[in-house]
C-alpha positions as CSV (number, residue, x, y, z in Angstrom):
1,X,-52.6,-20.9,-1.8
2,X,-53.2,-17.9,-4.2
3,X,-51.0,-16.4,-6.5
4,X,-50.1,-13.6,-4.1
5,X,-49.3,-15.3,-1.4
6,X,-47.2,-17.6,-2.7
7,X,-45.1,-14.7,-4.1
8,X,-44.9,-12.9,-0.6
9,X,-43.4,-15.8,0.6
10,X,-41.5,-16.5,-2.0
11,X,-39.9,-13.1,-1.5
12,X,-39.6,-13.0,2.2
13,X,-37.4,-16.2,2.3
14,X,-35.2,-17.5,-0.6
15,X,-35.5,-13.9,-2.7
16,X,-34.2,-12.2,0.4
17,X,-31.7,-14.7,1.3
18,X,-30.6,-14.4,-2.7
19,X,-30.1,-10.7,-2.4
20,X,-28.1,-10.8,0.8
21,X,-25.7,-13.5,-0.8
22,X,-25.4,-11.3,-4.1
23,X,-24.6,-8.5,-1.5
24,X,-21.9,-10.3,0.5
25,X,-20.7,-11.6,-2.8
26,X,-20.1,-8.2,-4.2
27,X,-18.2,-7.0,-1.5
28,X,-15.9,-9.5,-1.6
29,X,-15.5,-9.0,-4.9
30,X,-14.9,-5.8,-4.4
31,X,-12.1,-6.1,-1.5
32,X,-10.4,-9.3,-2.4
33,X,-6.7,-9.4,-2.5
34,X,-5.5,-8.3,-5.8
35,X,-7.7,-5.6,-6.6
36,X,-6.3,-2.2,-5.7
37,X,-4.5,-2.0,-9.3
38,X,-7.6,-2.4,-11.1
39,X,-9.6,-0.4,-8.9
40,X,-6.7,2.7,-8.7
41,X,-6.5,2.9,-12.8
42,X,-10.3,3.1,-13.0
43,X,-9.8,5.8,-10.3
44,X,-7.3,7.9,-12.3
45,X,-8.2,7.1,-15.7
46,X,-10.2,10.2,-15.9
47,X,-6.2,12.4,-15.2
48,X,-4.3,9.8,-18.3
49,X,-4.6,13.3,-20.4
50,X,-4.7,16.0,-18.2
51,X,-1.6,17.8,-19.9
52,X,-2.4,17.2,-23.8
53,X,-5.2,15.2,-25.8
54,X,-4.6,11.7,-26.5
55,X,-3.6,11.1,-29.8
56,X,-5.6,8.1,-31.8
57,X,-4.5,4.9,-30.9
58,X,-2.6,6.1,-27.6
59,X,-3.5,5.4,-24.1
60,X,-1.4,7.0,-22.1
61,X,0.6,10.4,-21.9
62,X,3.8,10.3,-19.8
């Protein structure tokens, strides 16, 4: 078996199956129970100084 061909069929099987599982994986990652904090204050971190600049050392204006 050549080089080639063993990489073809390298990638149509276990690579593929790989990528699917990494896919999956991130979605469930991405919607397990827990997450909507994290994901809303990554969401709104760009409005945190919308009325005045942060000063050093401060995160958040209220």
């Amino acid at each position: 078996m050549d080089h080639y061909s063993f990489l073809r069929e390298l990638a149509d099987s276990w690579v593929l199956i790989l990528l699917v599982l990494f896919f999956v994986g991130t979605i469930a990652f991405a919607w397990r129970p827990g997450s909507r904090p994290m994901h809303r204050d990554a969401a709104e971190s760009i409005f945190r100084n919308e009325k005045s600049p942060a000063r050093e050392g401060q995160e958040e204006v209220e």
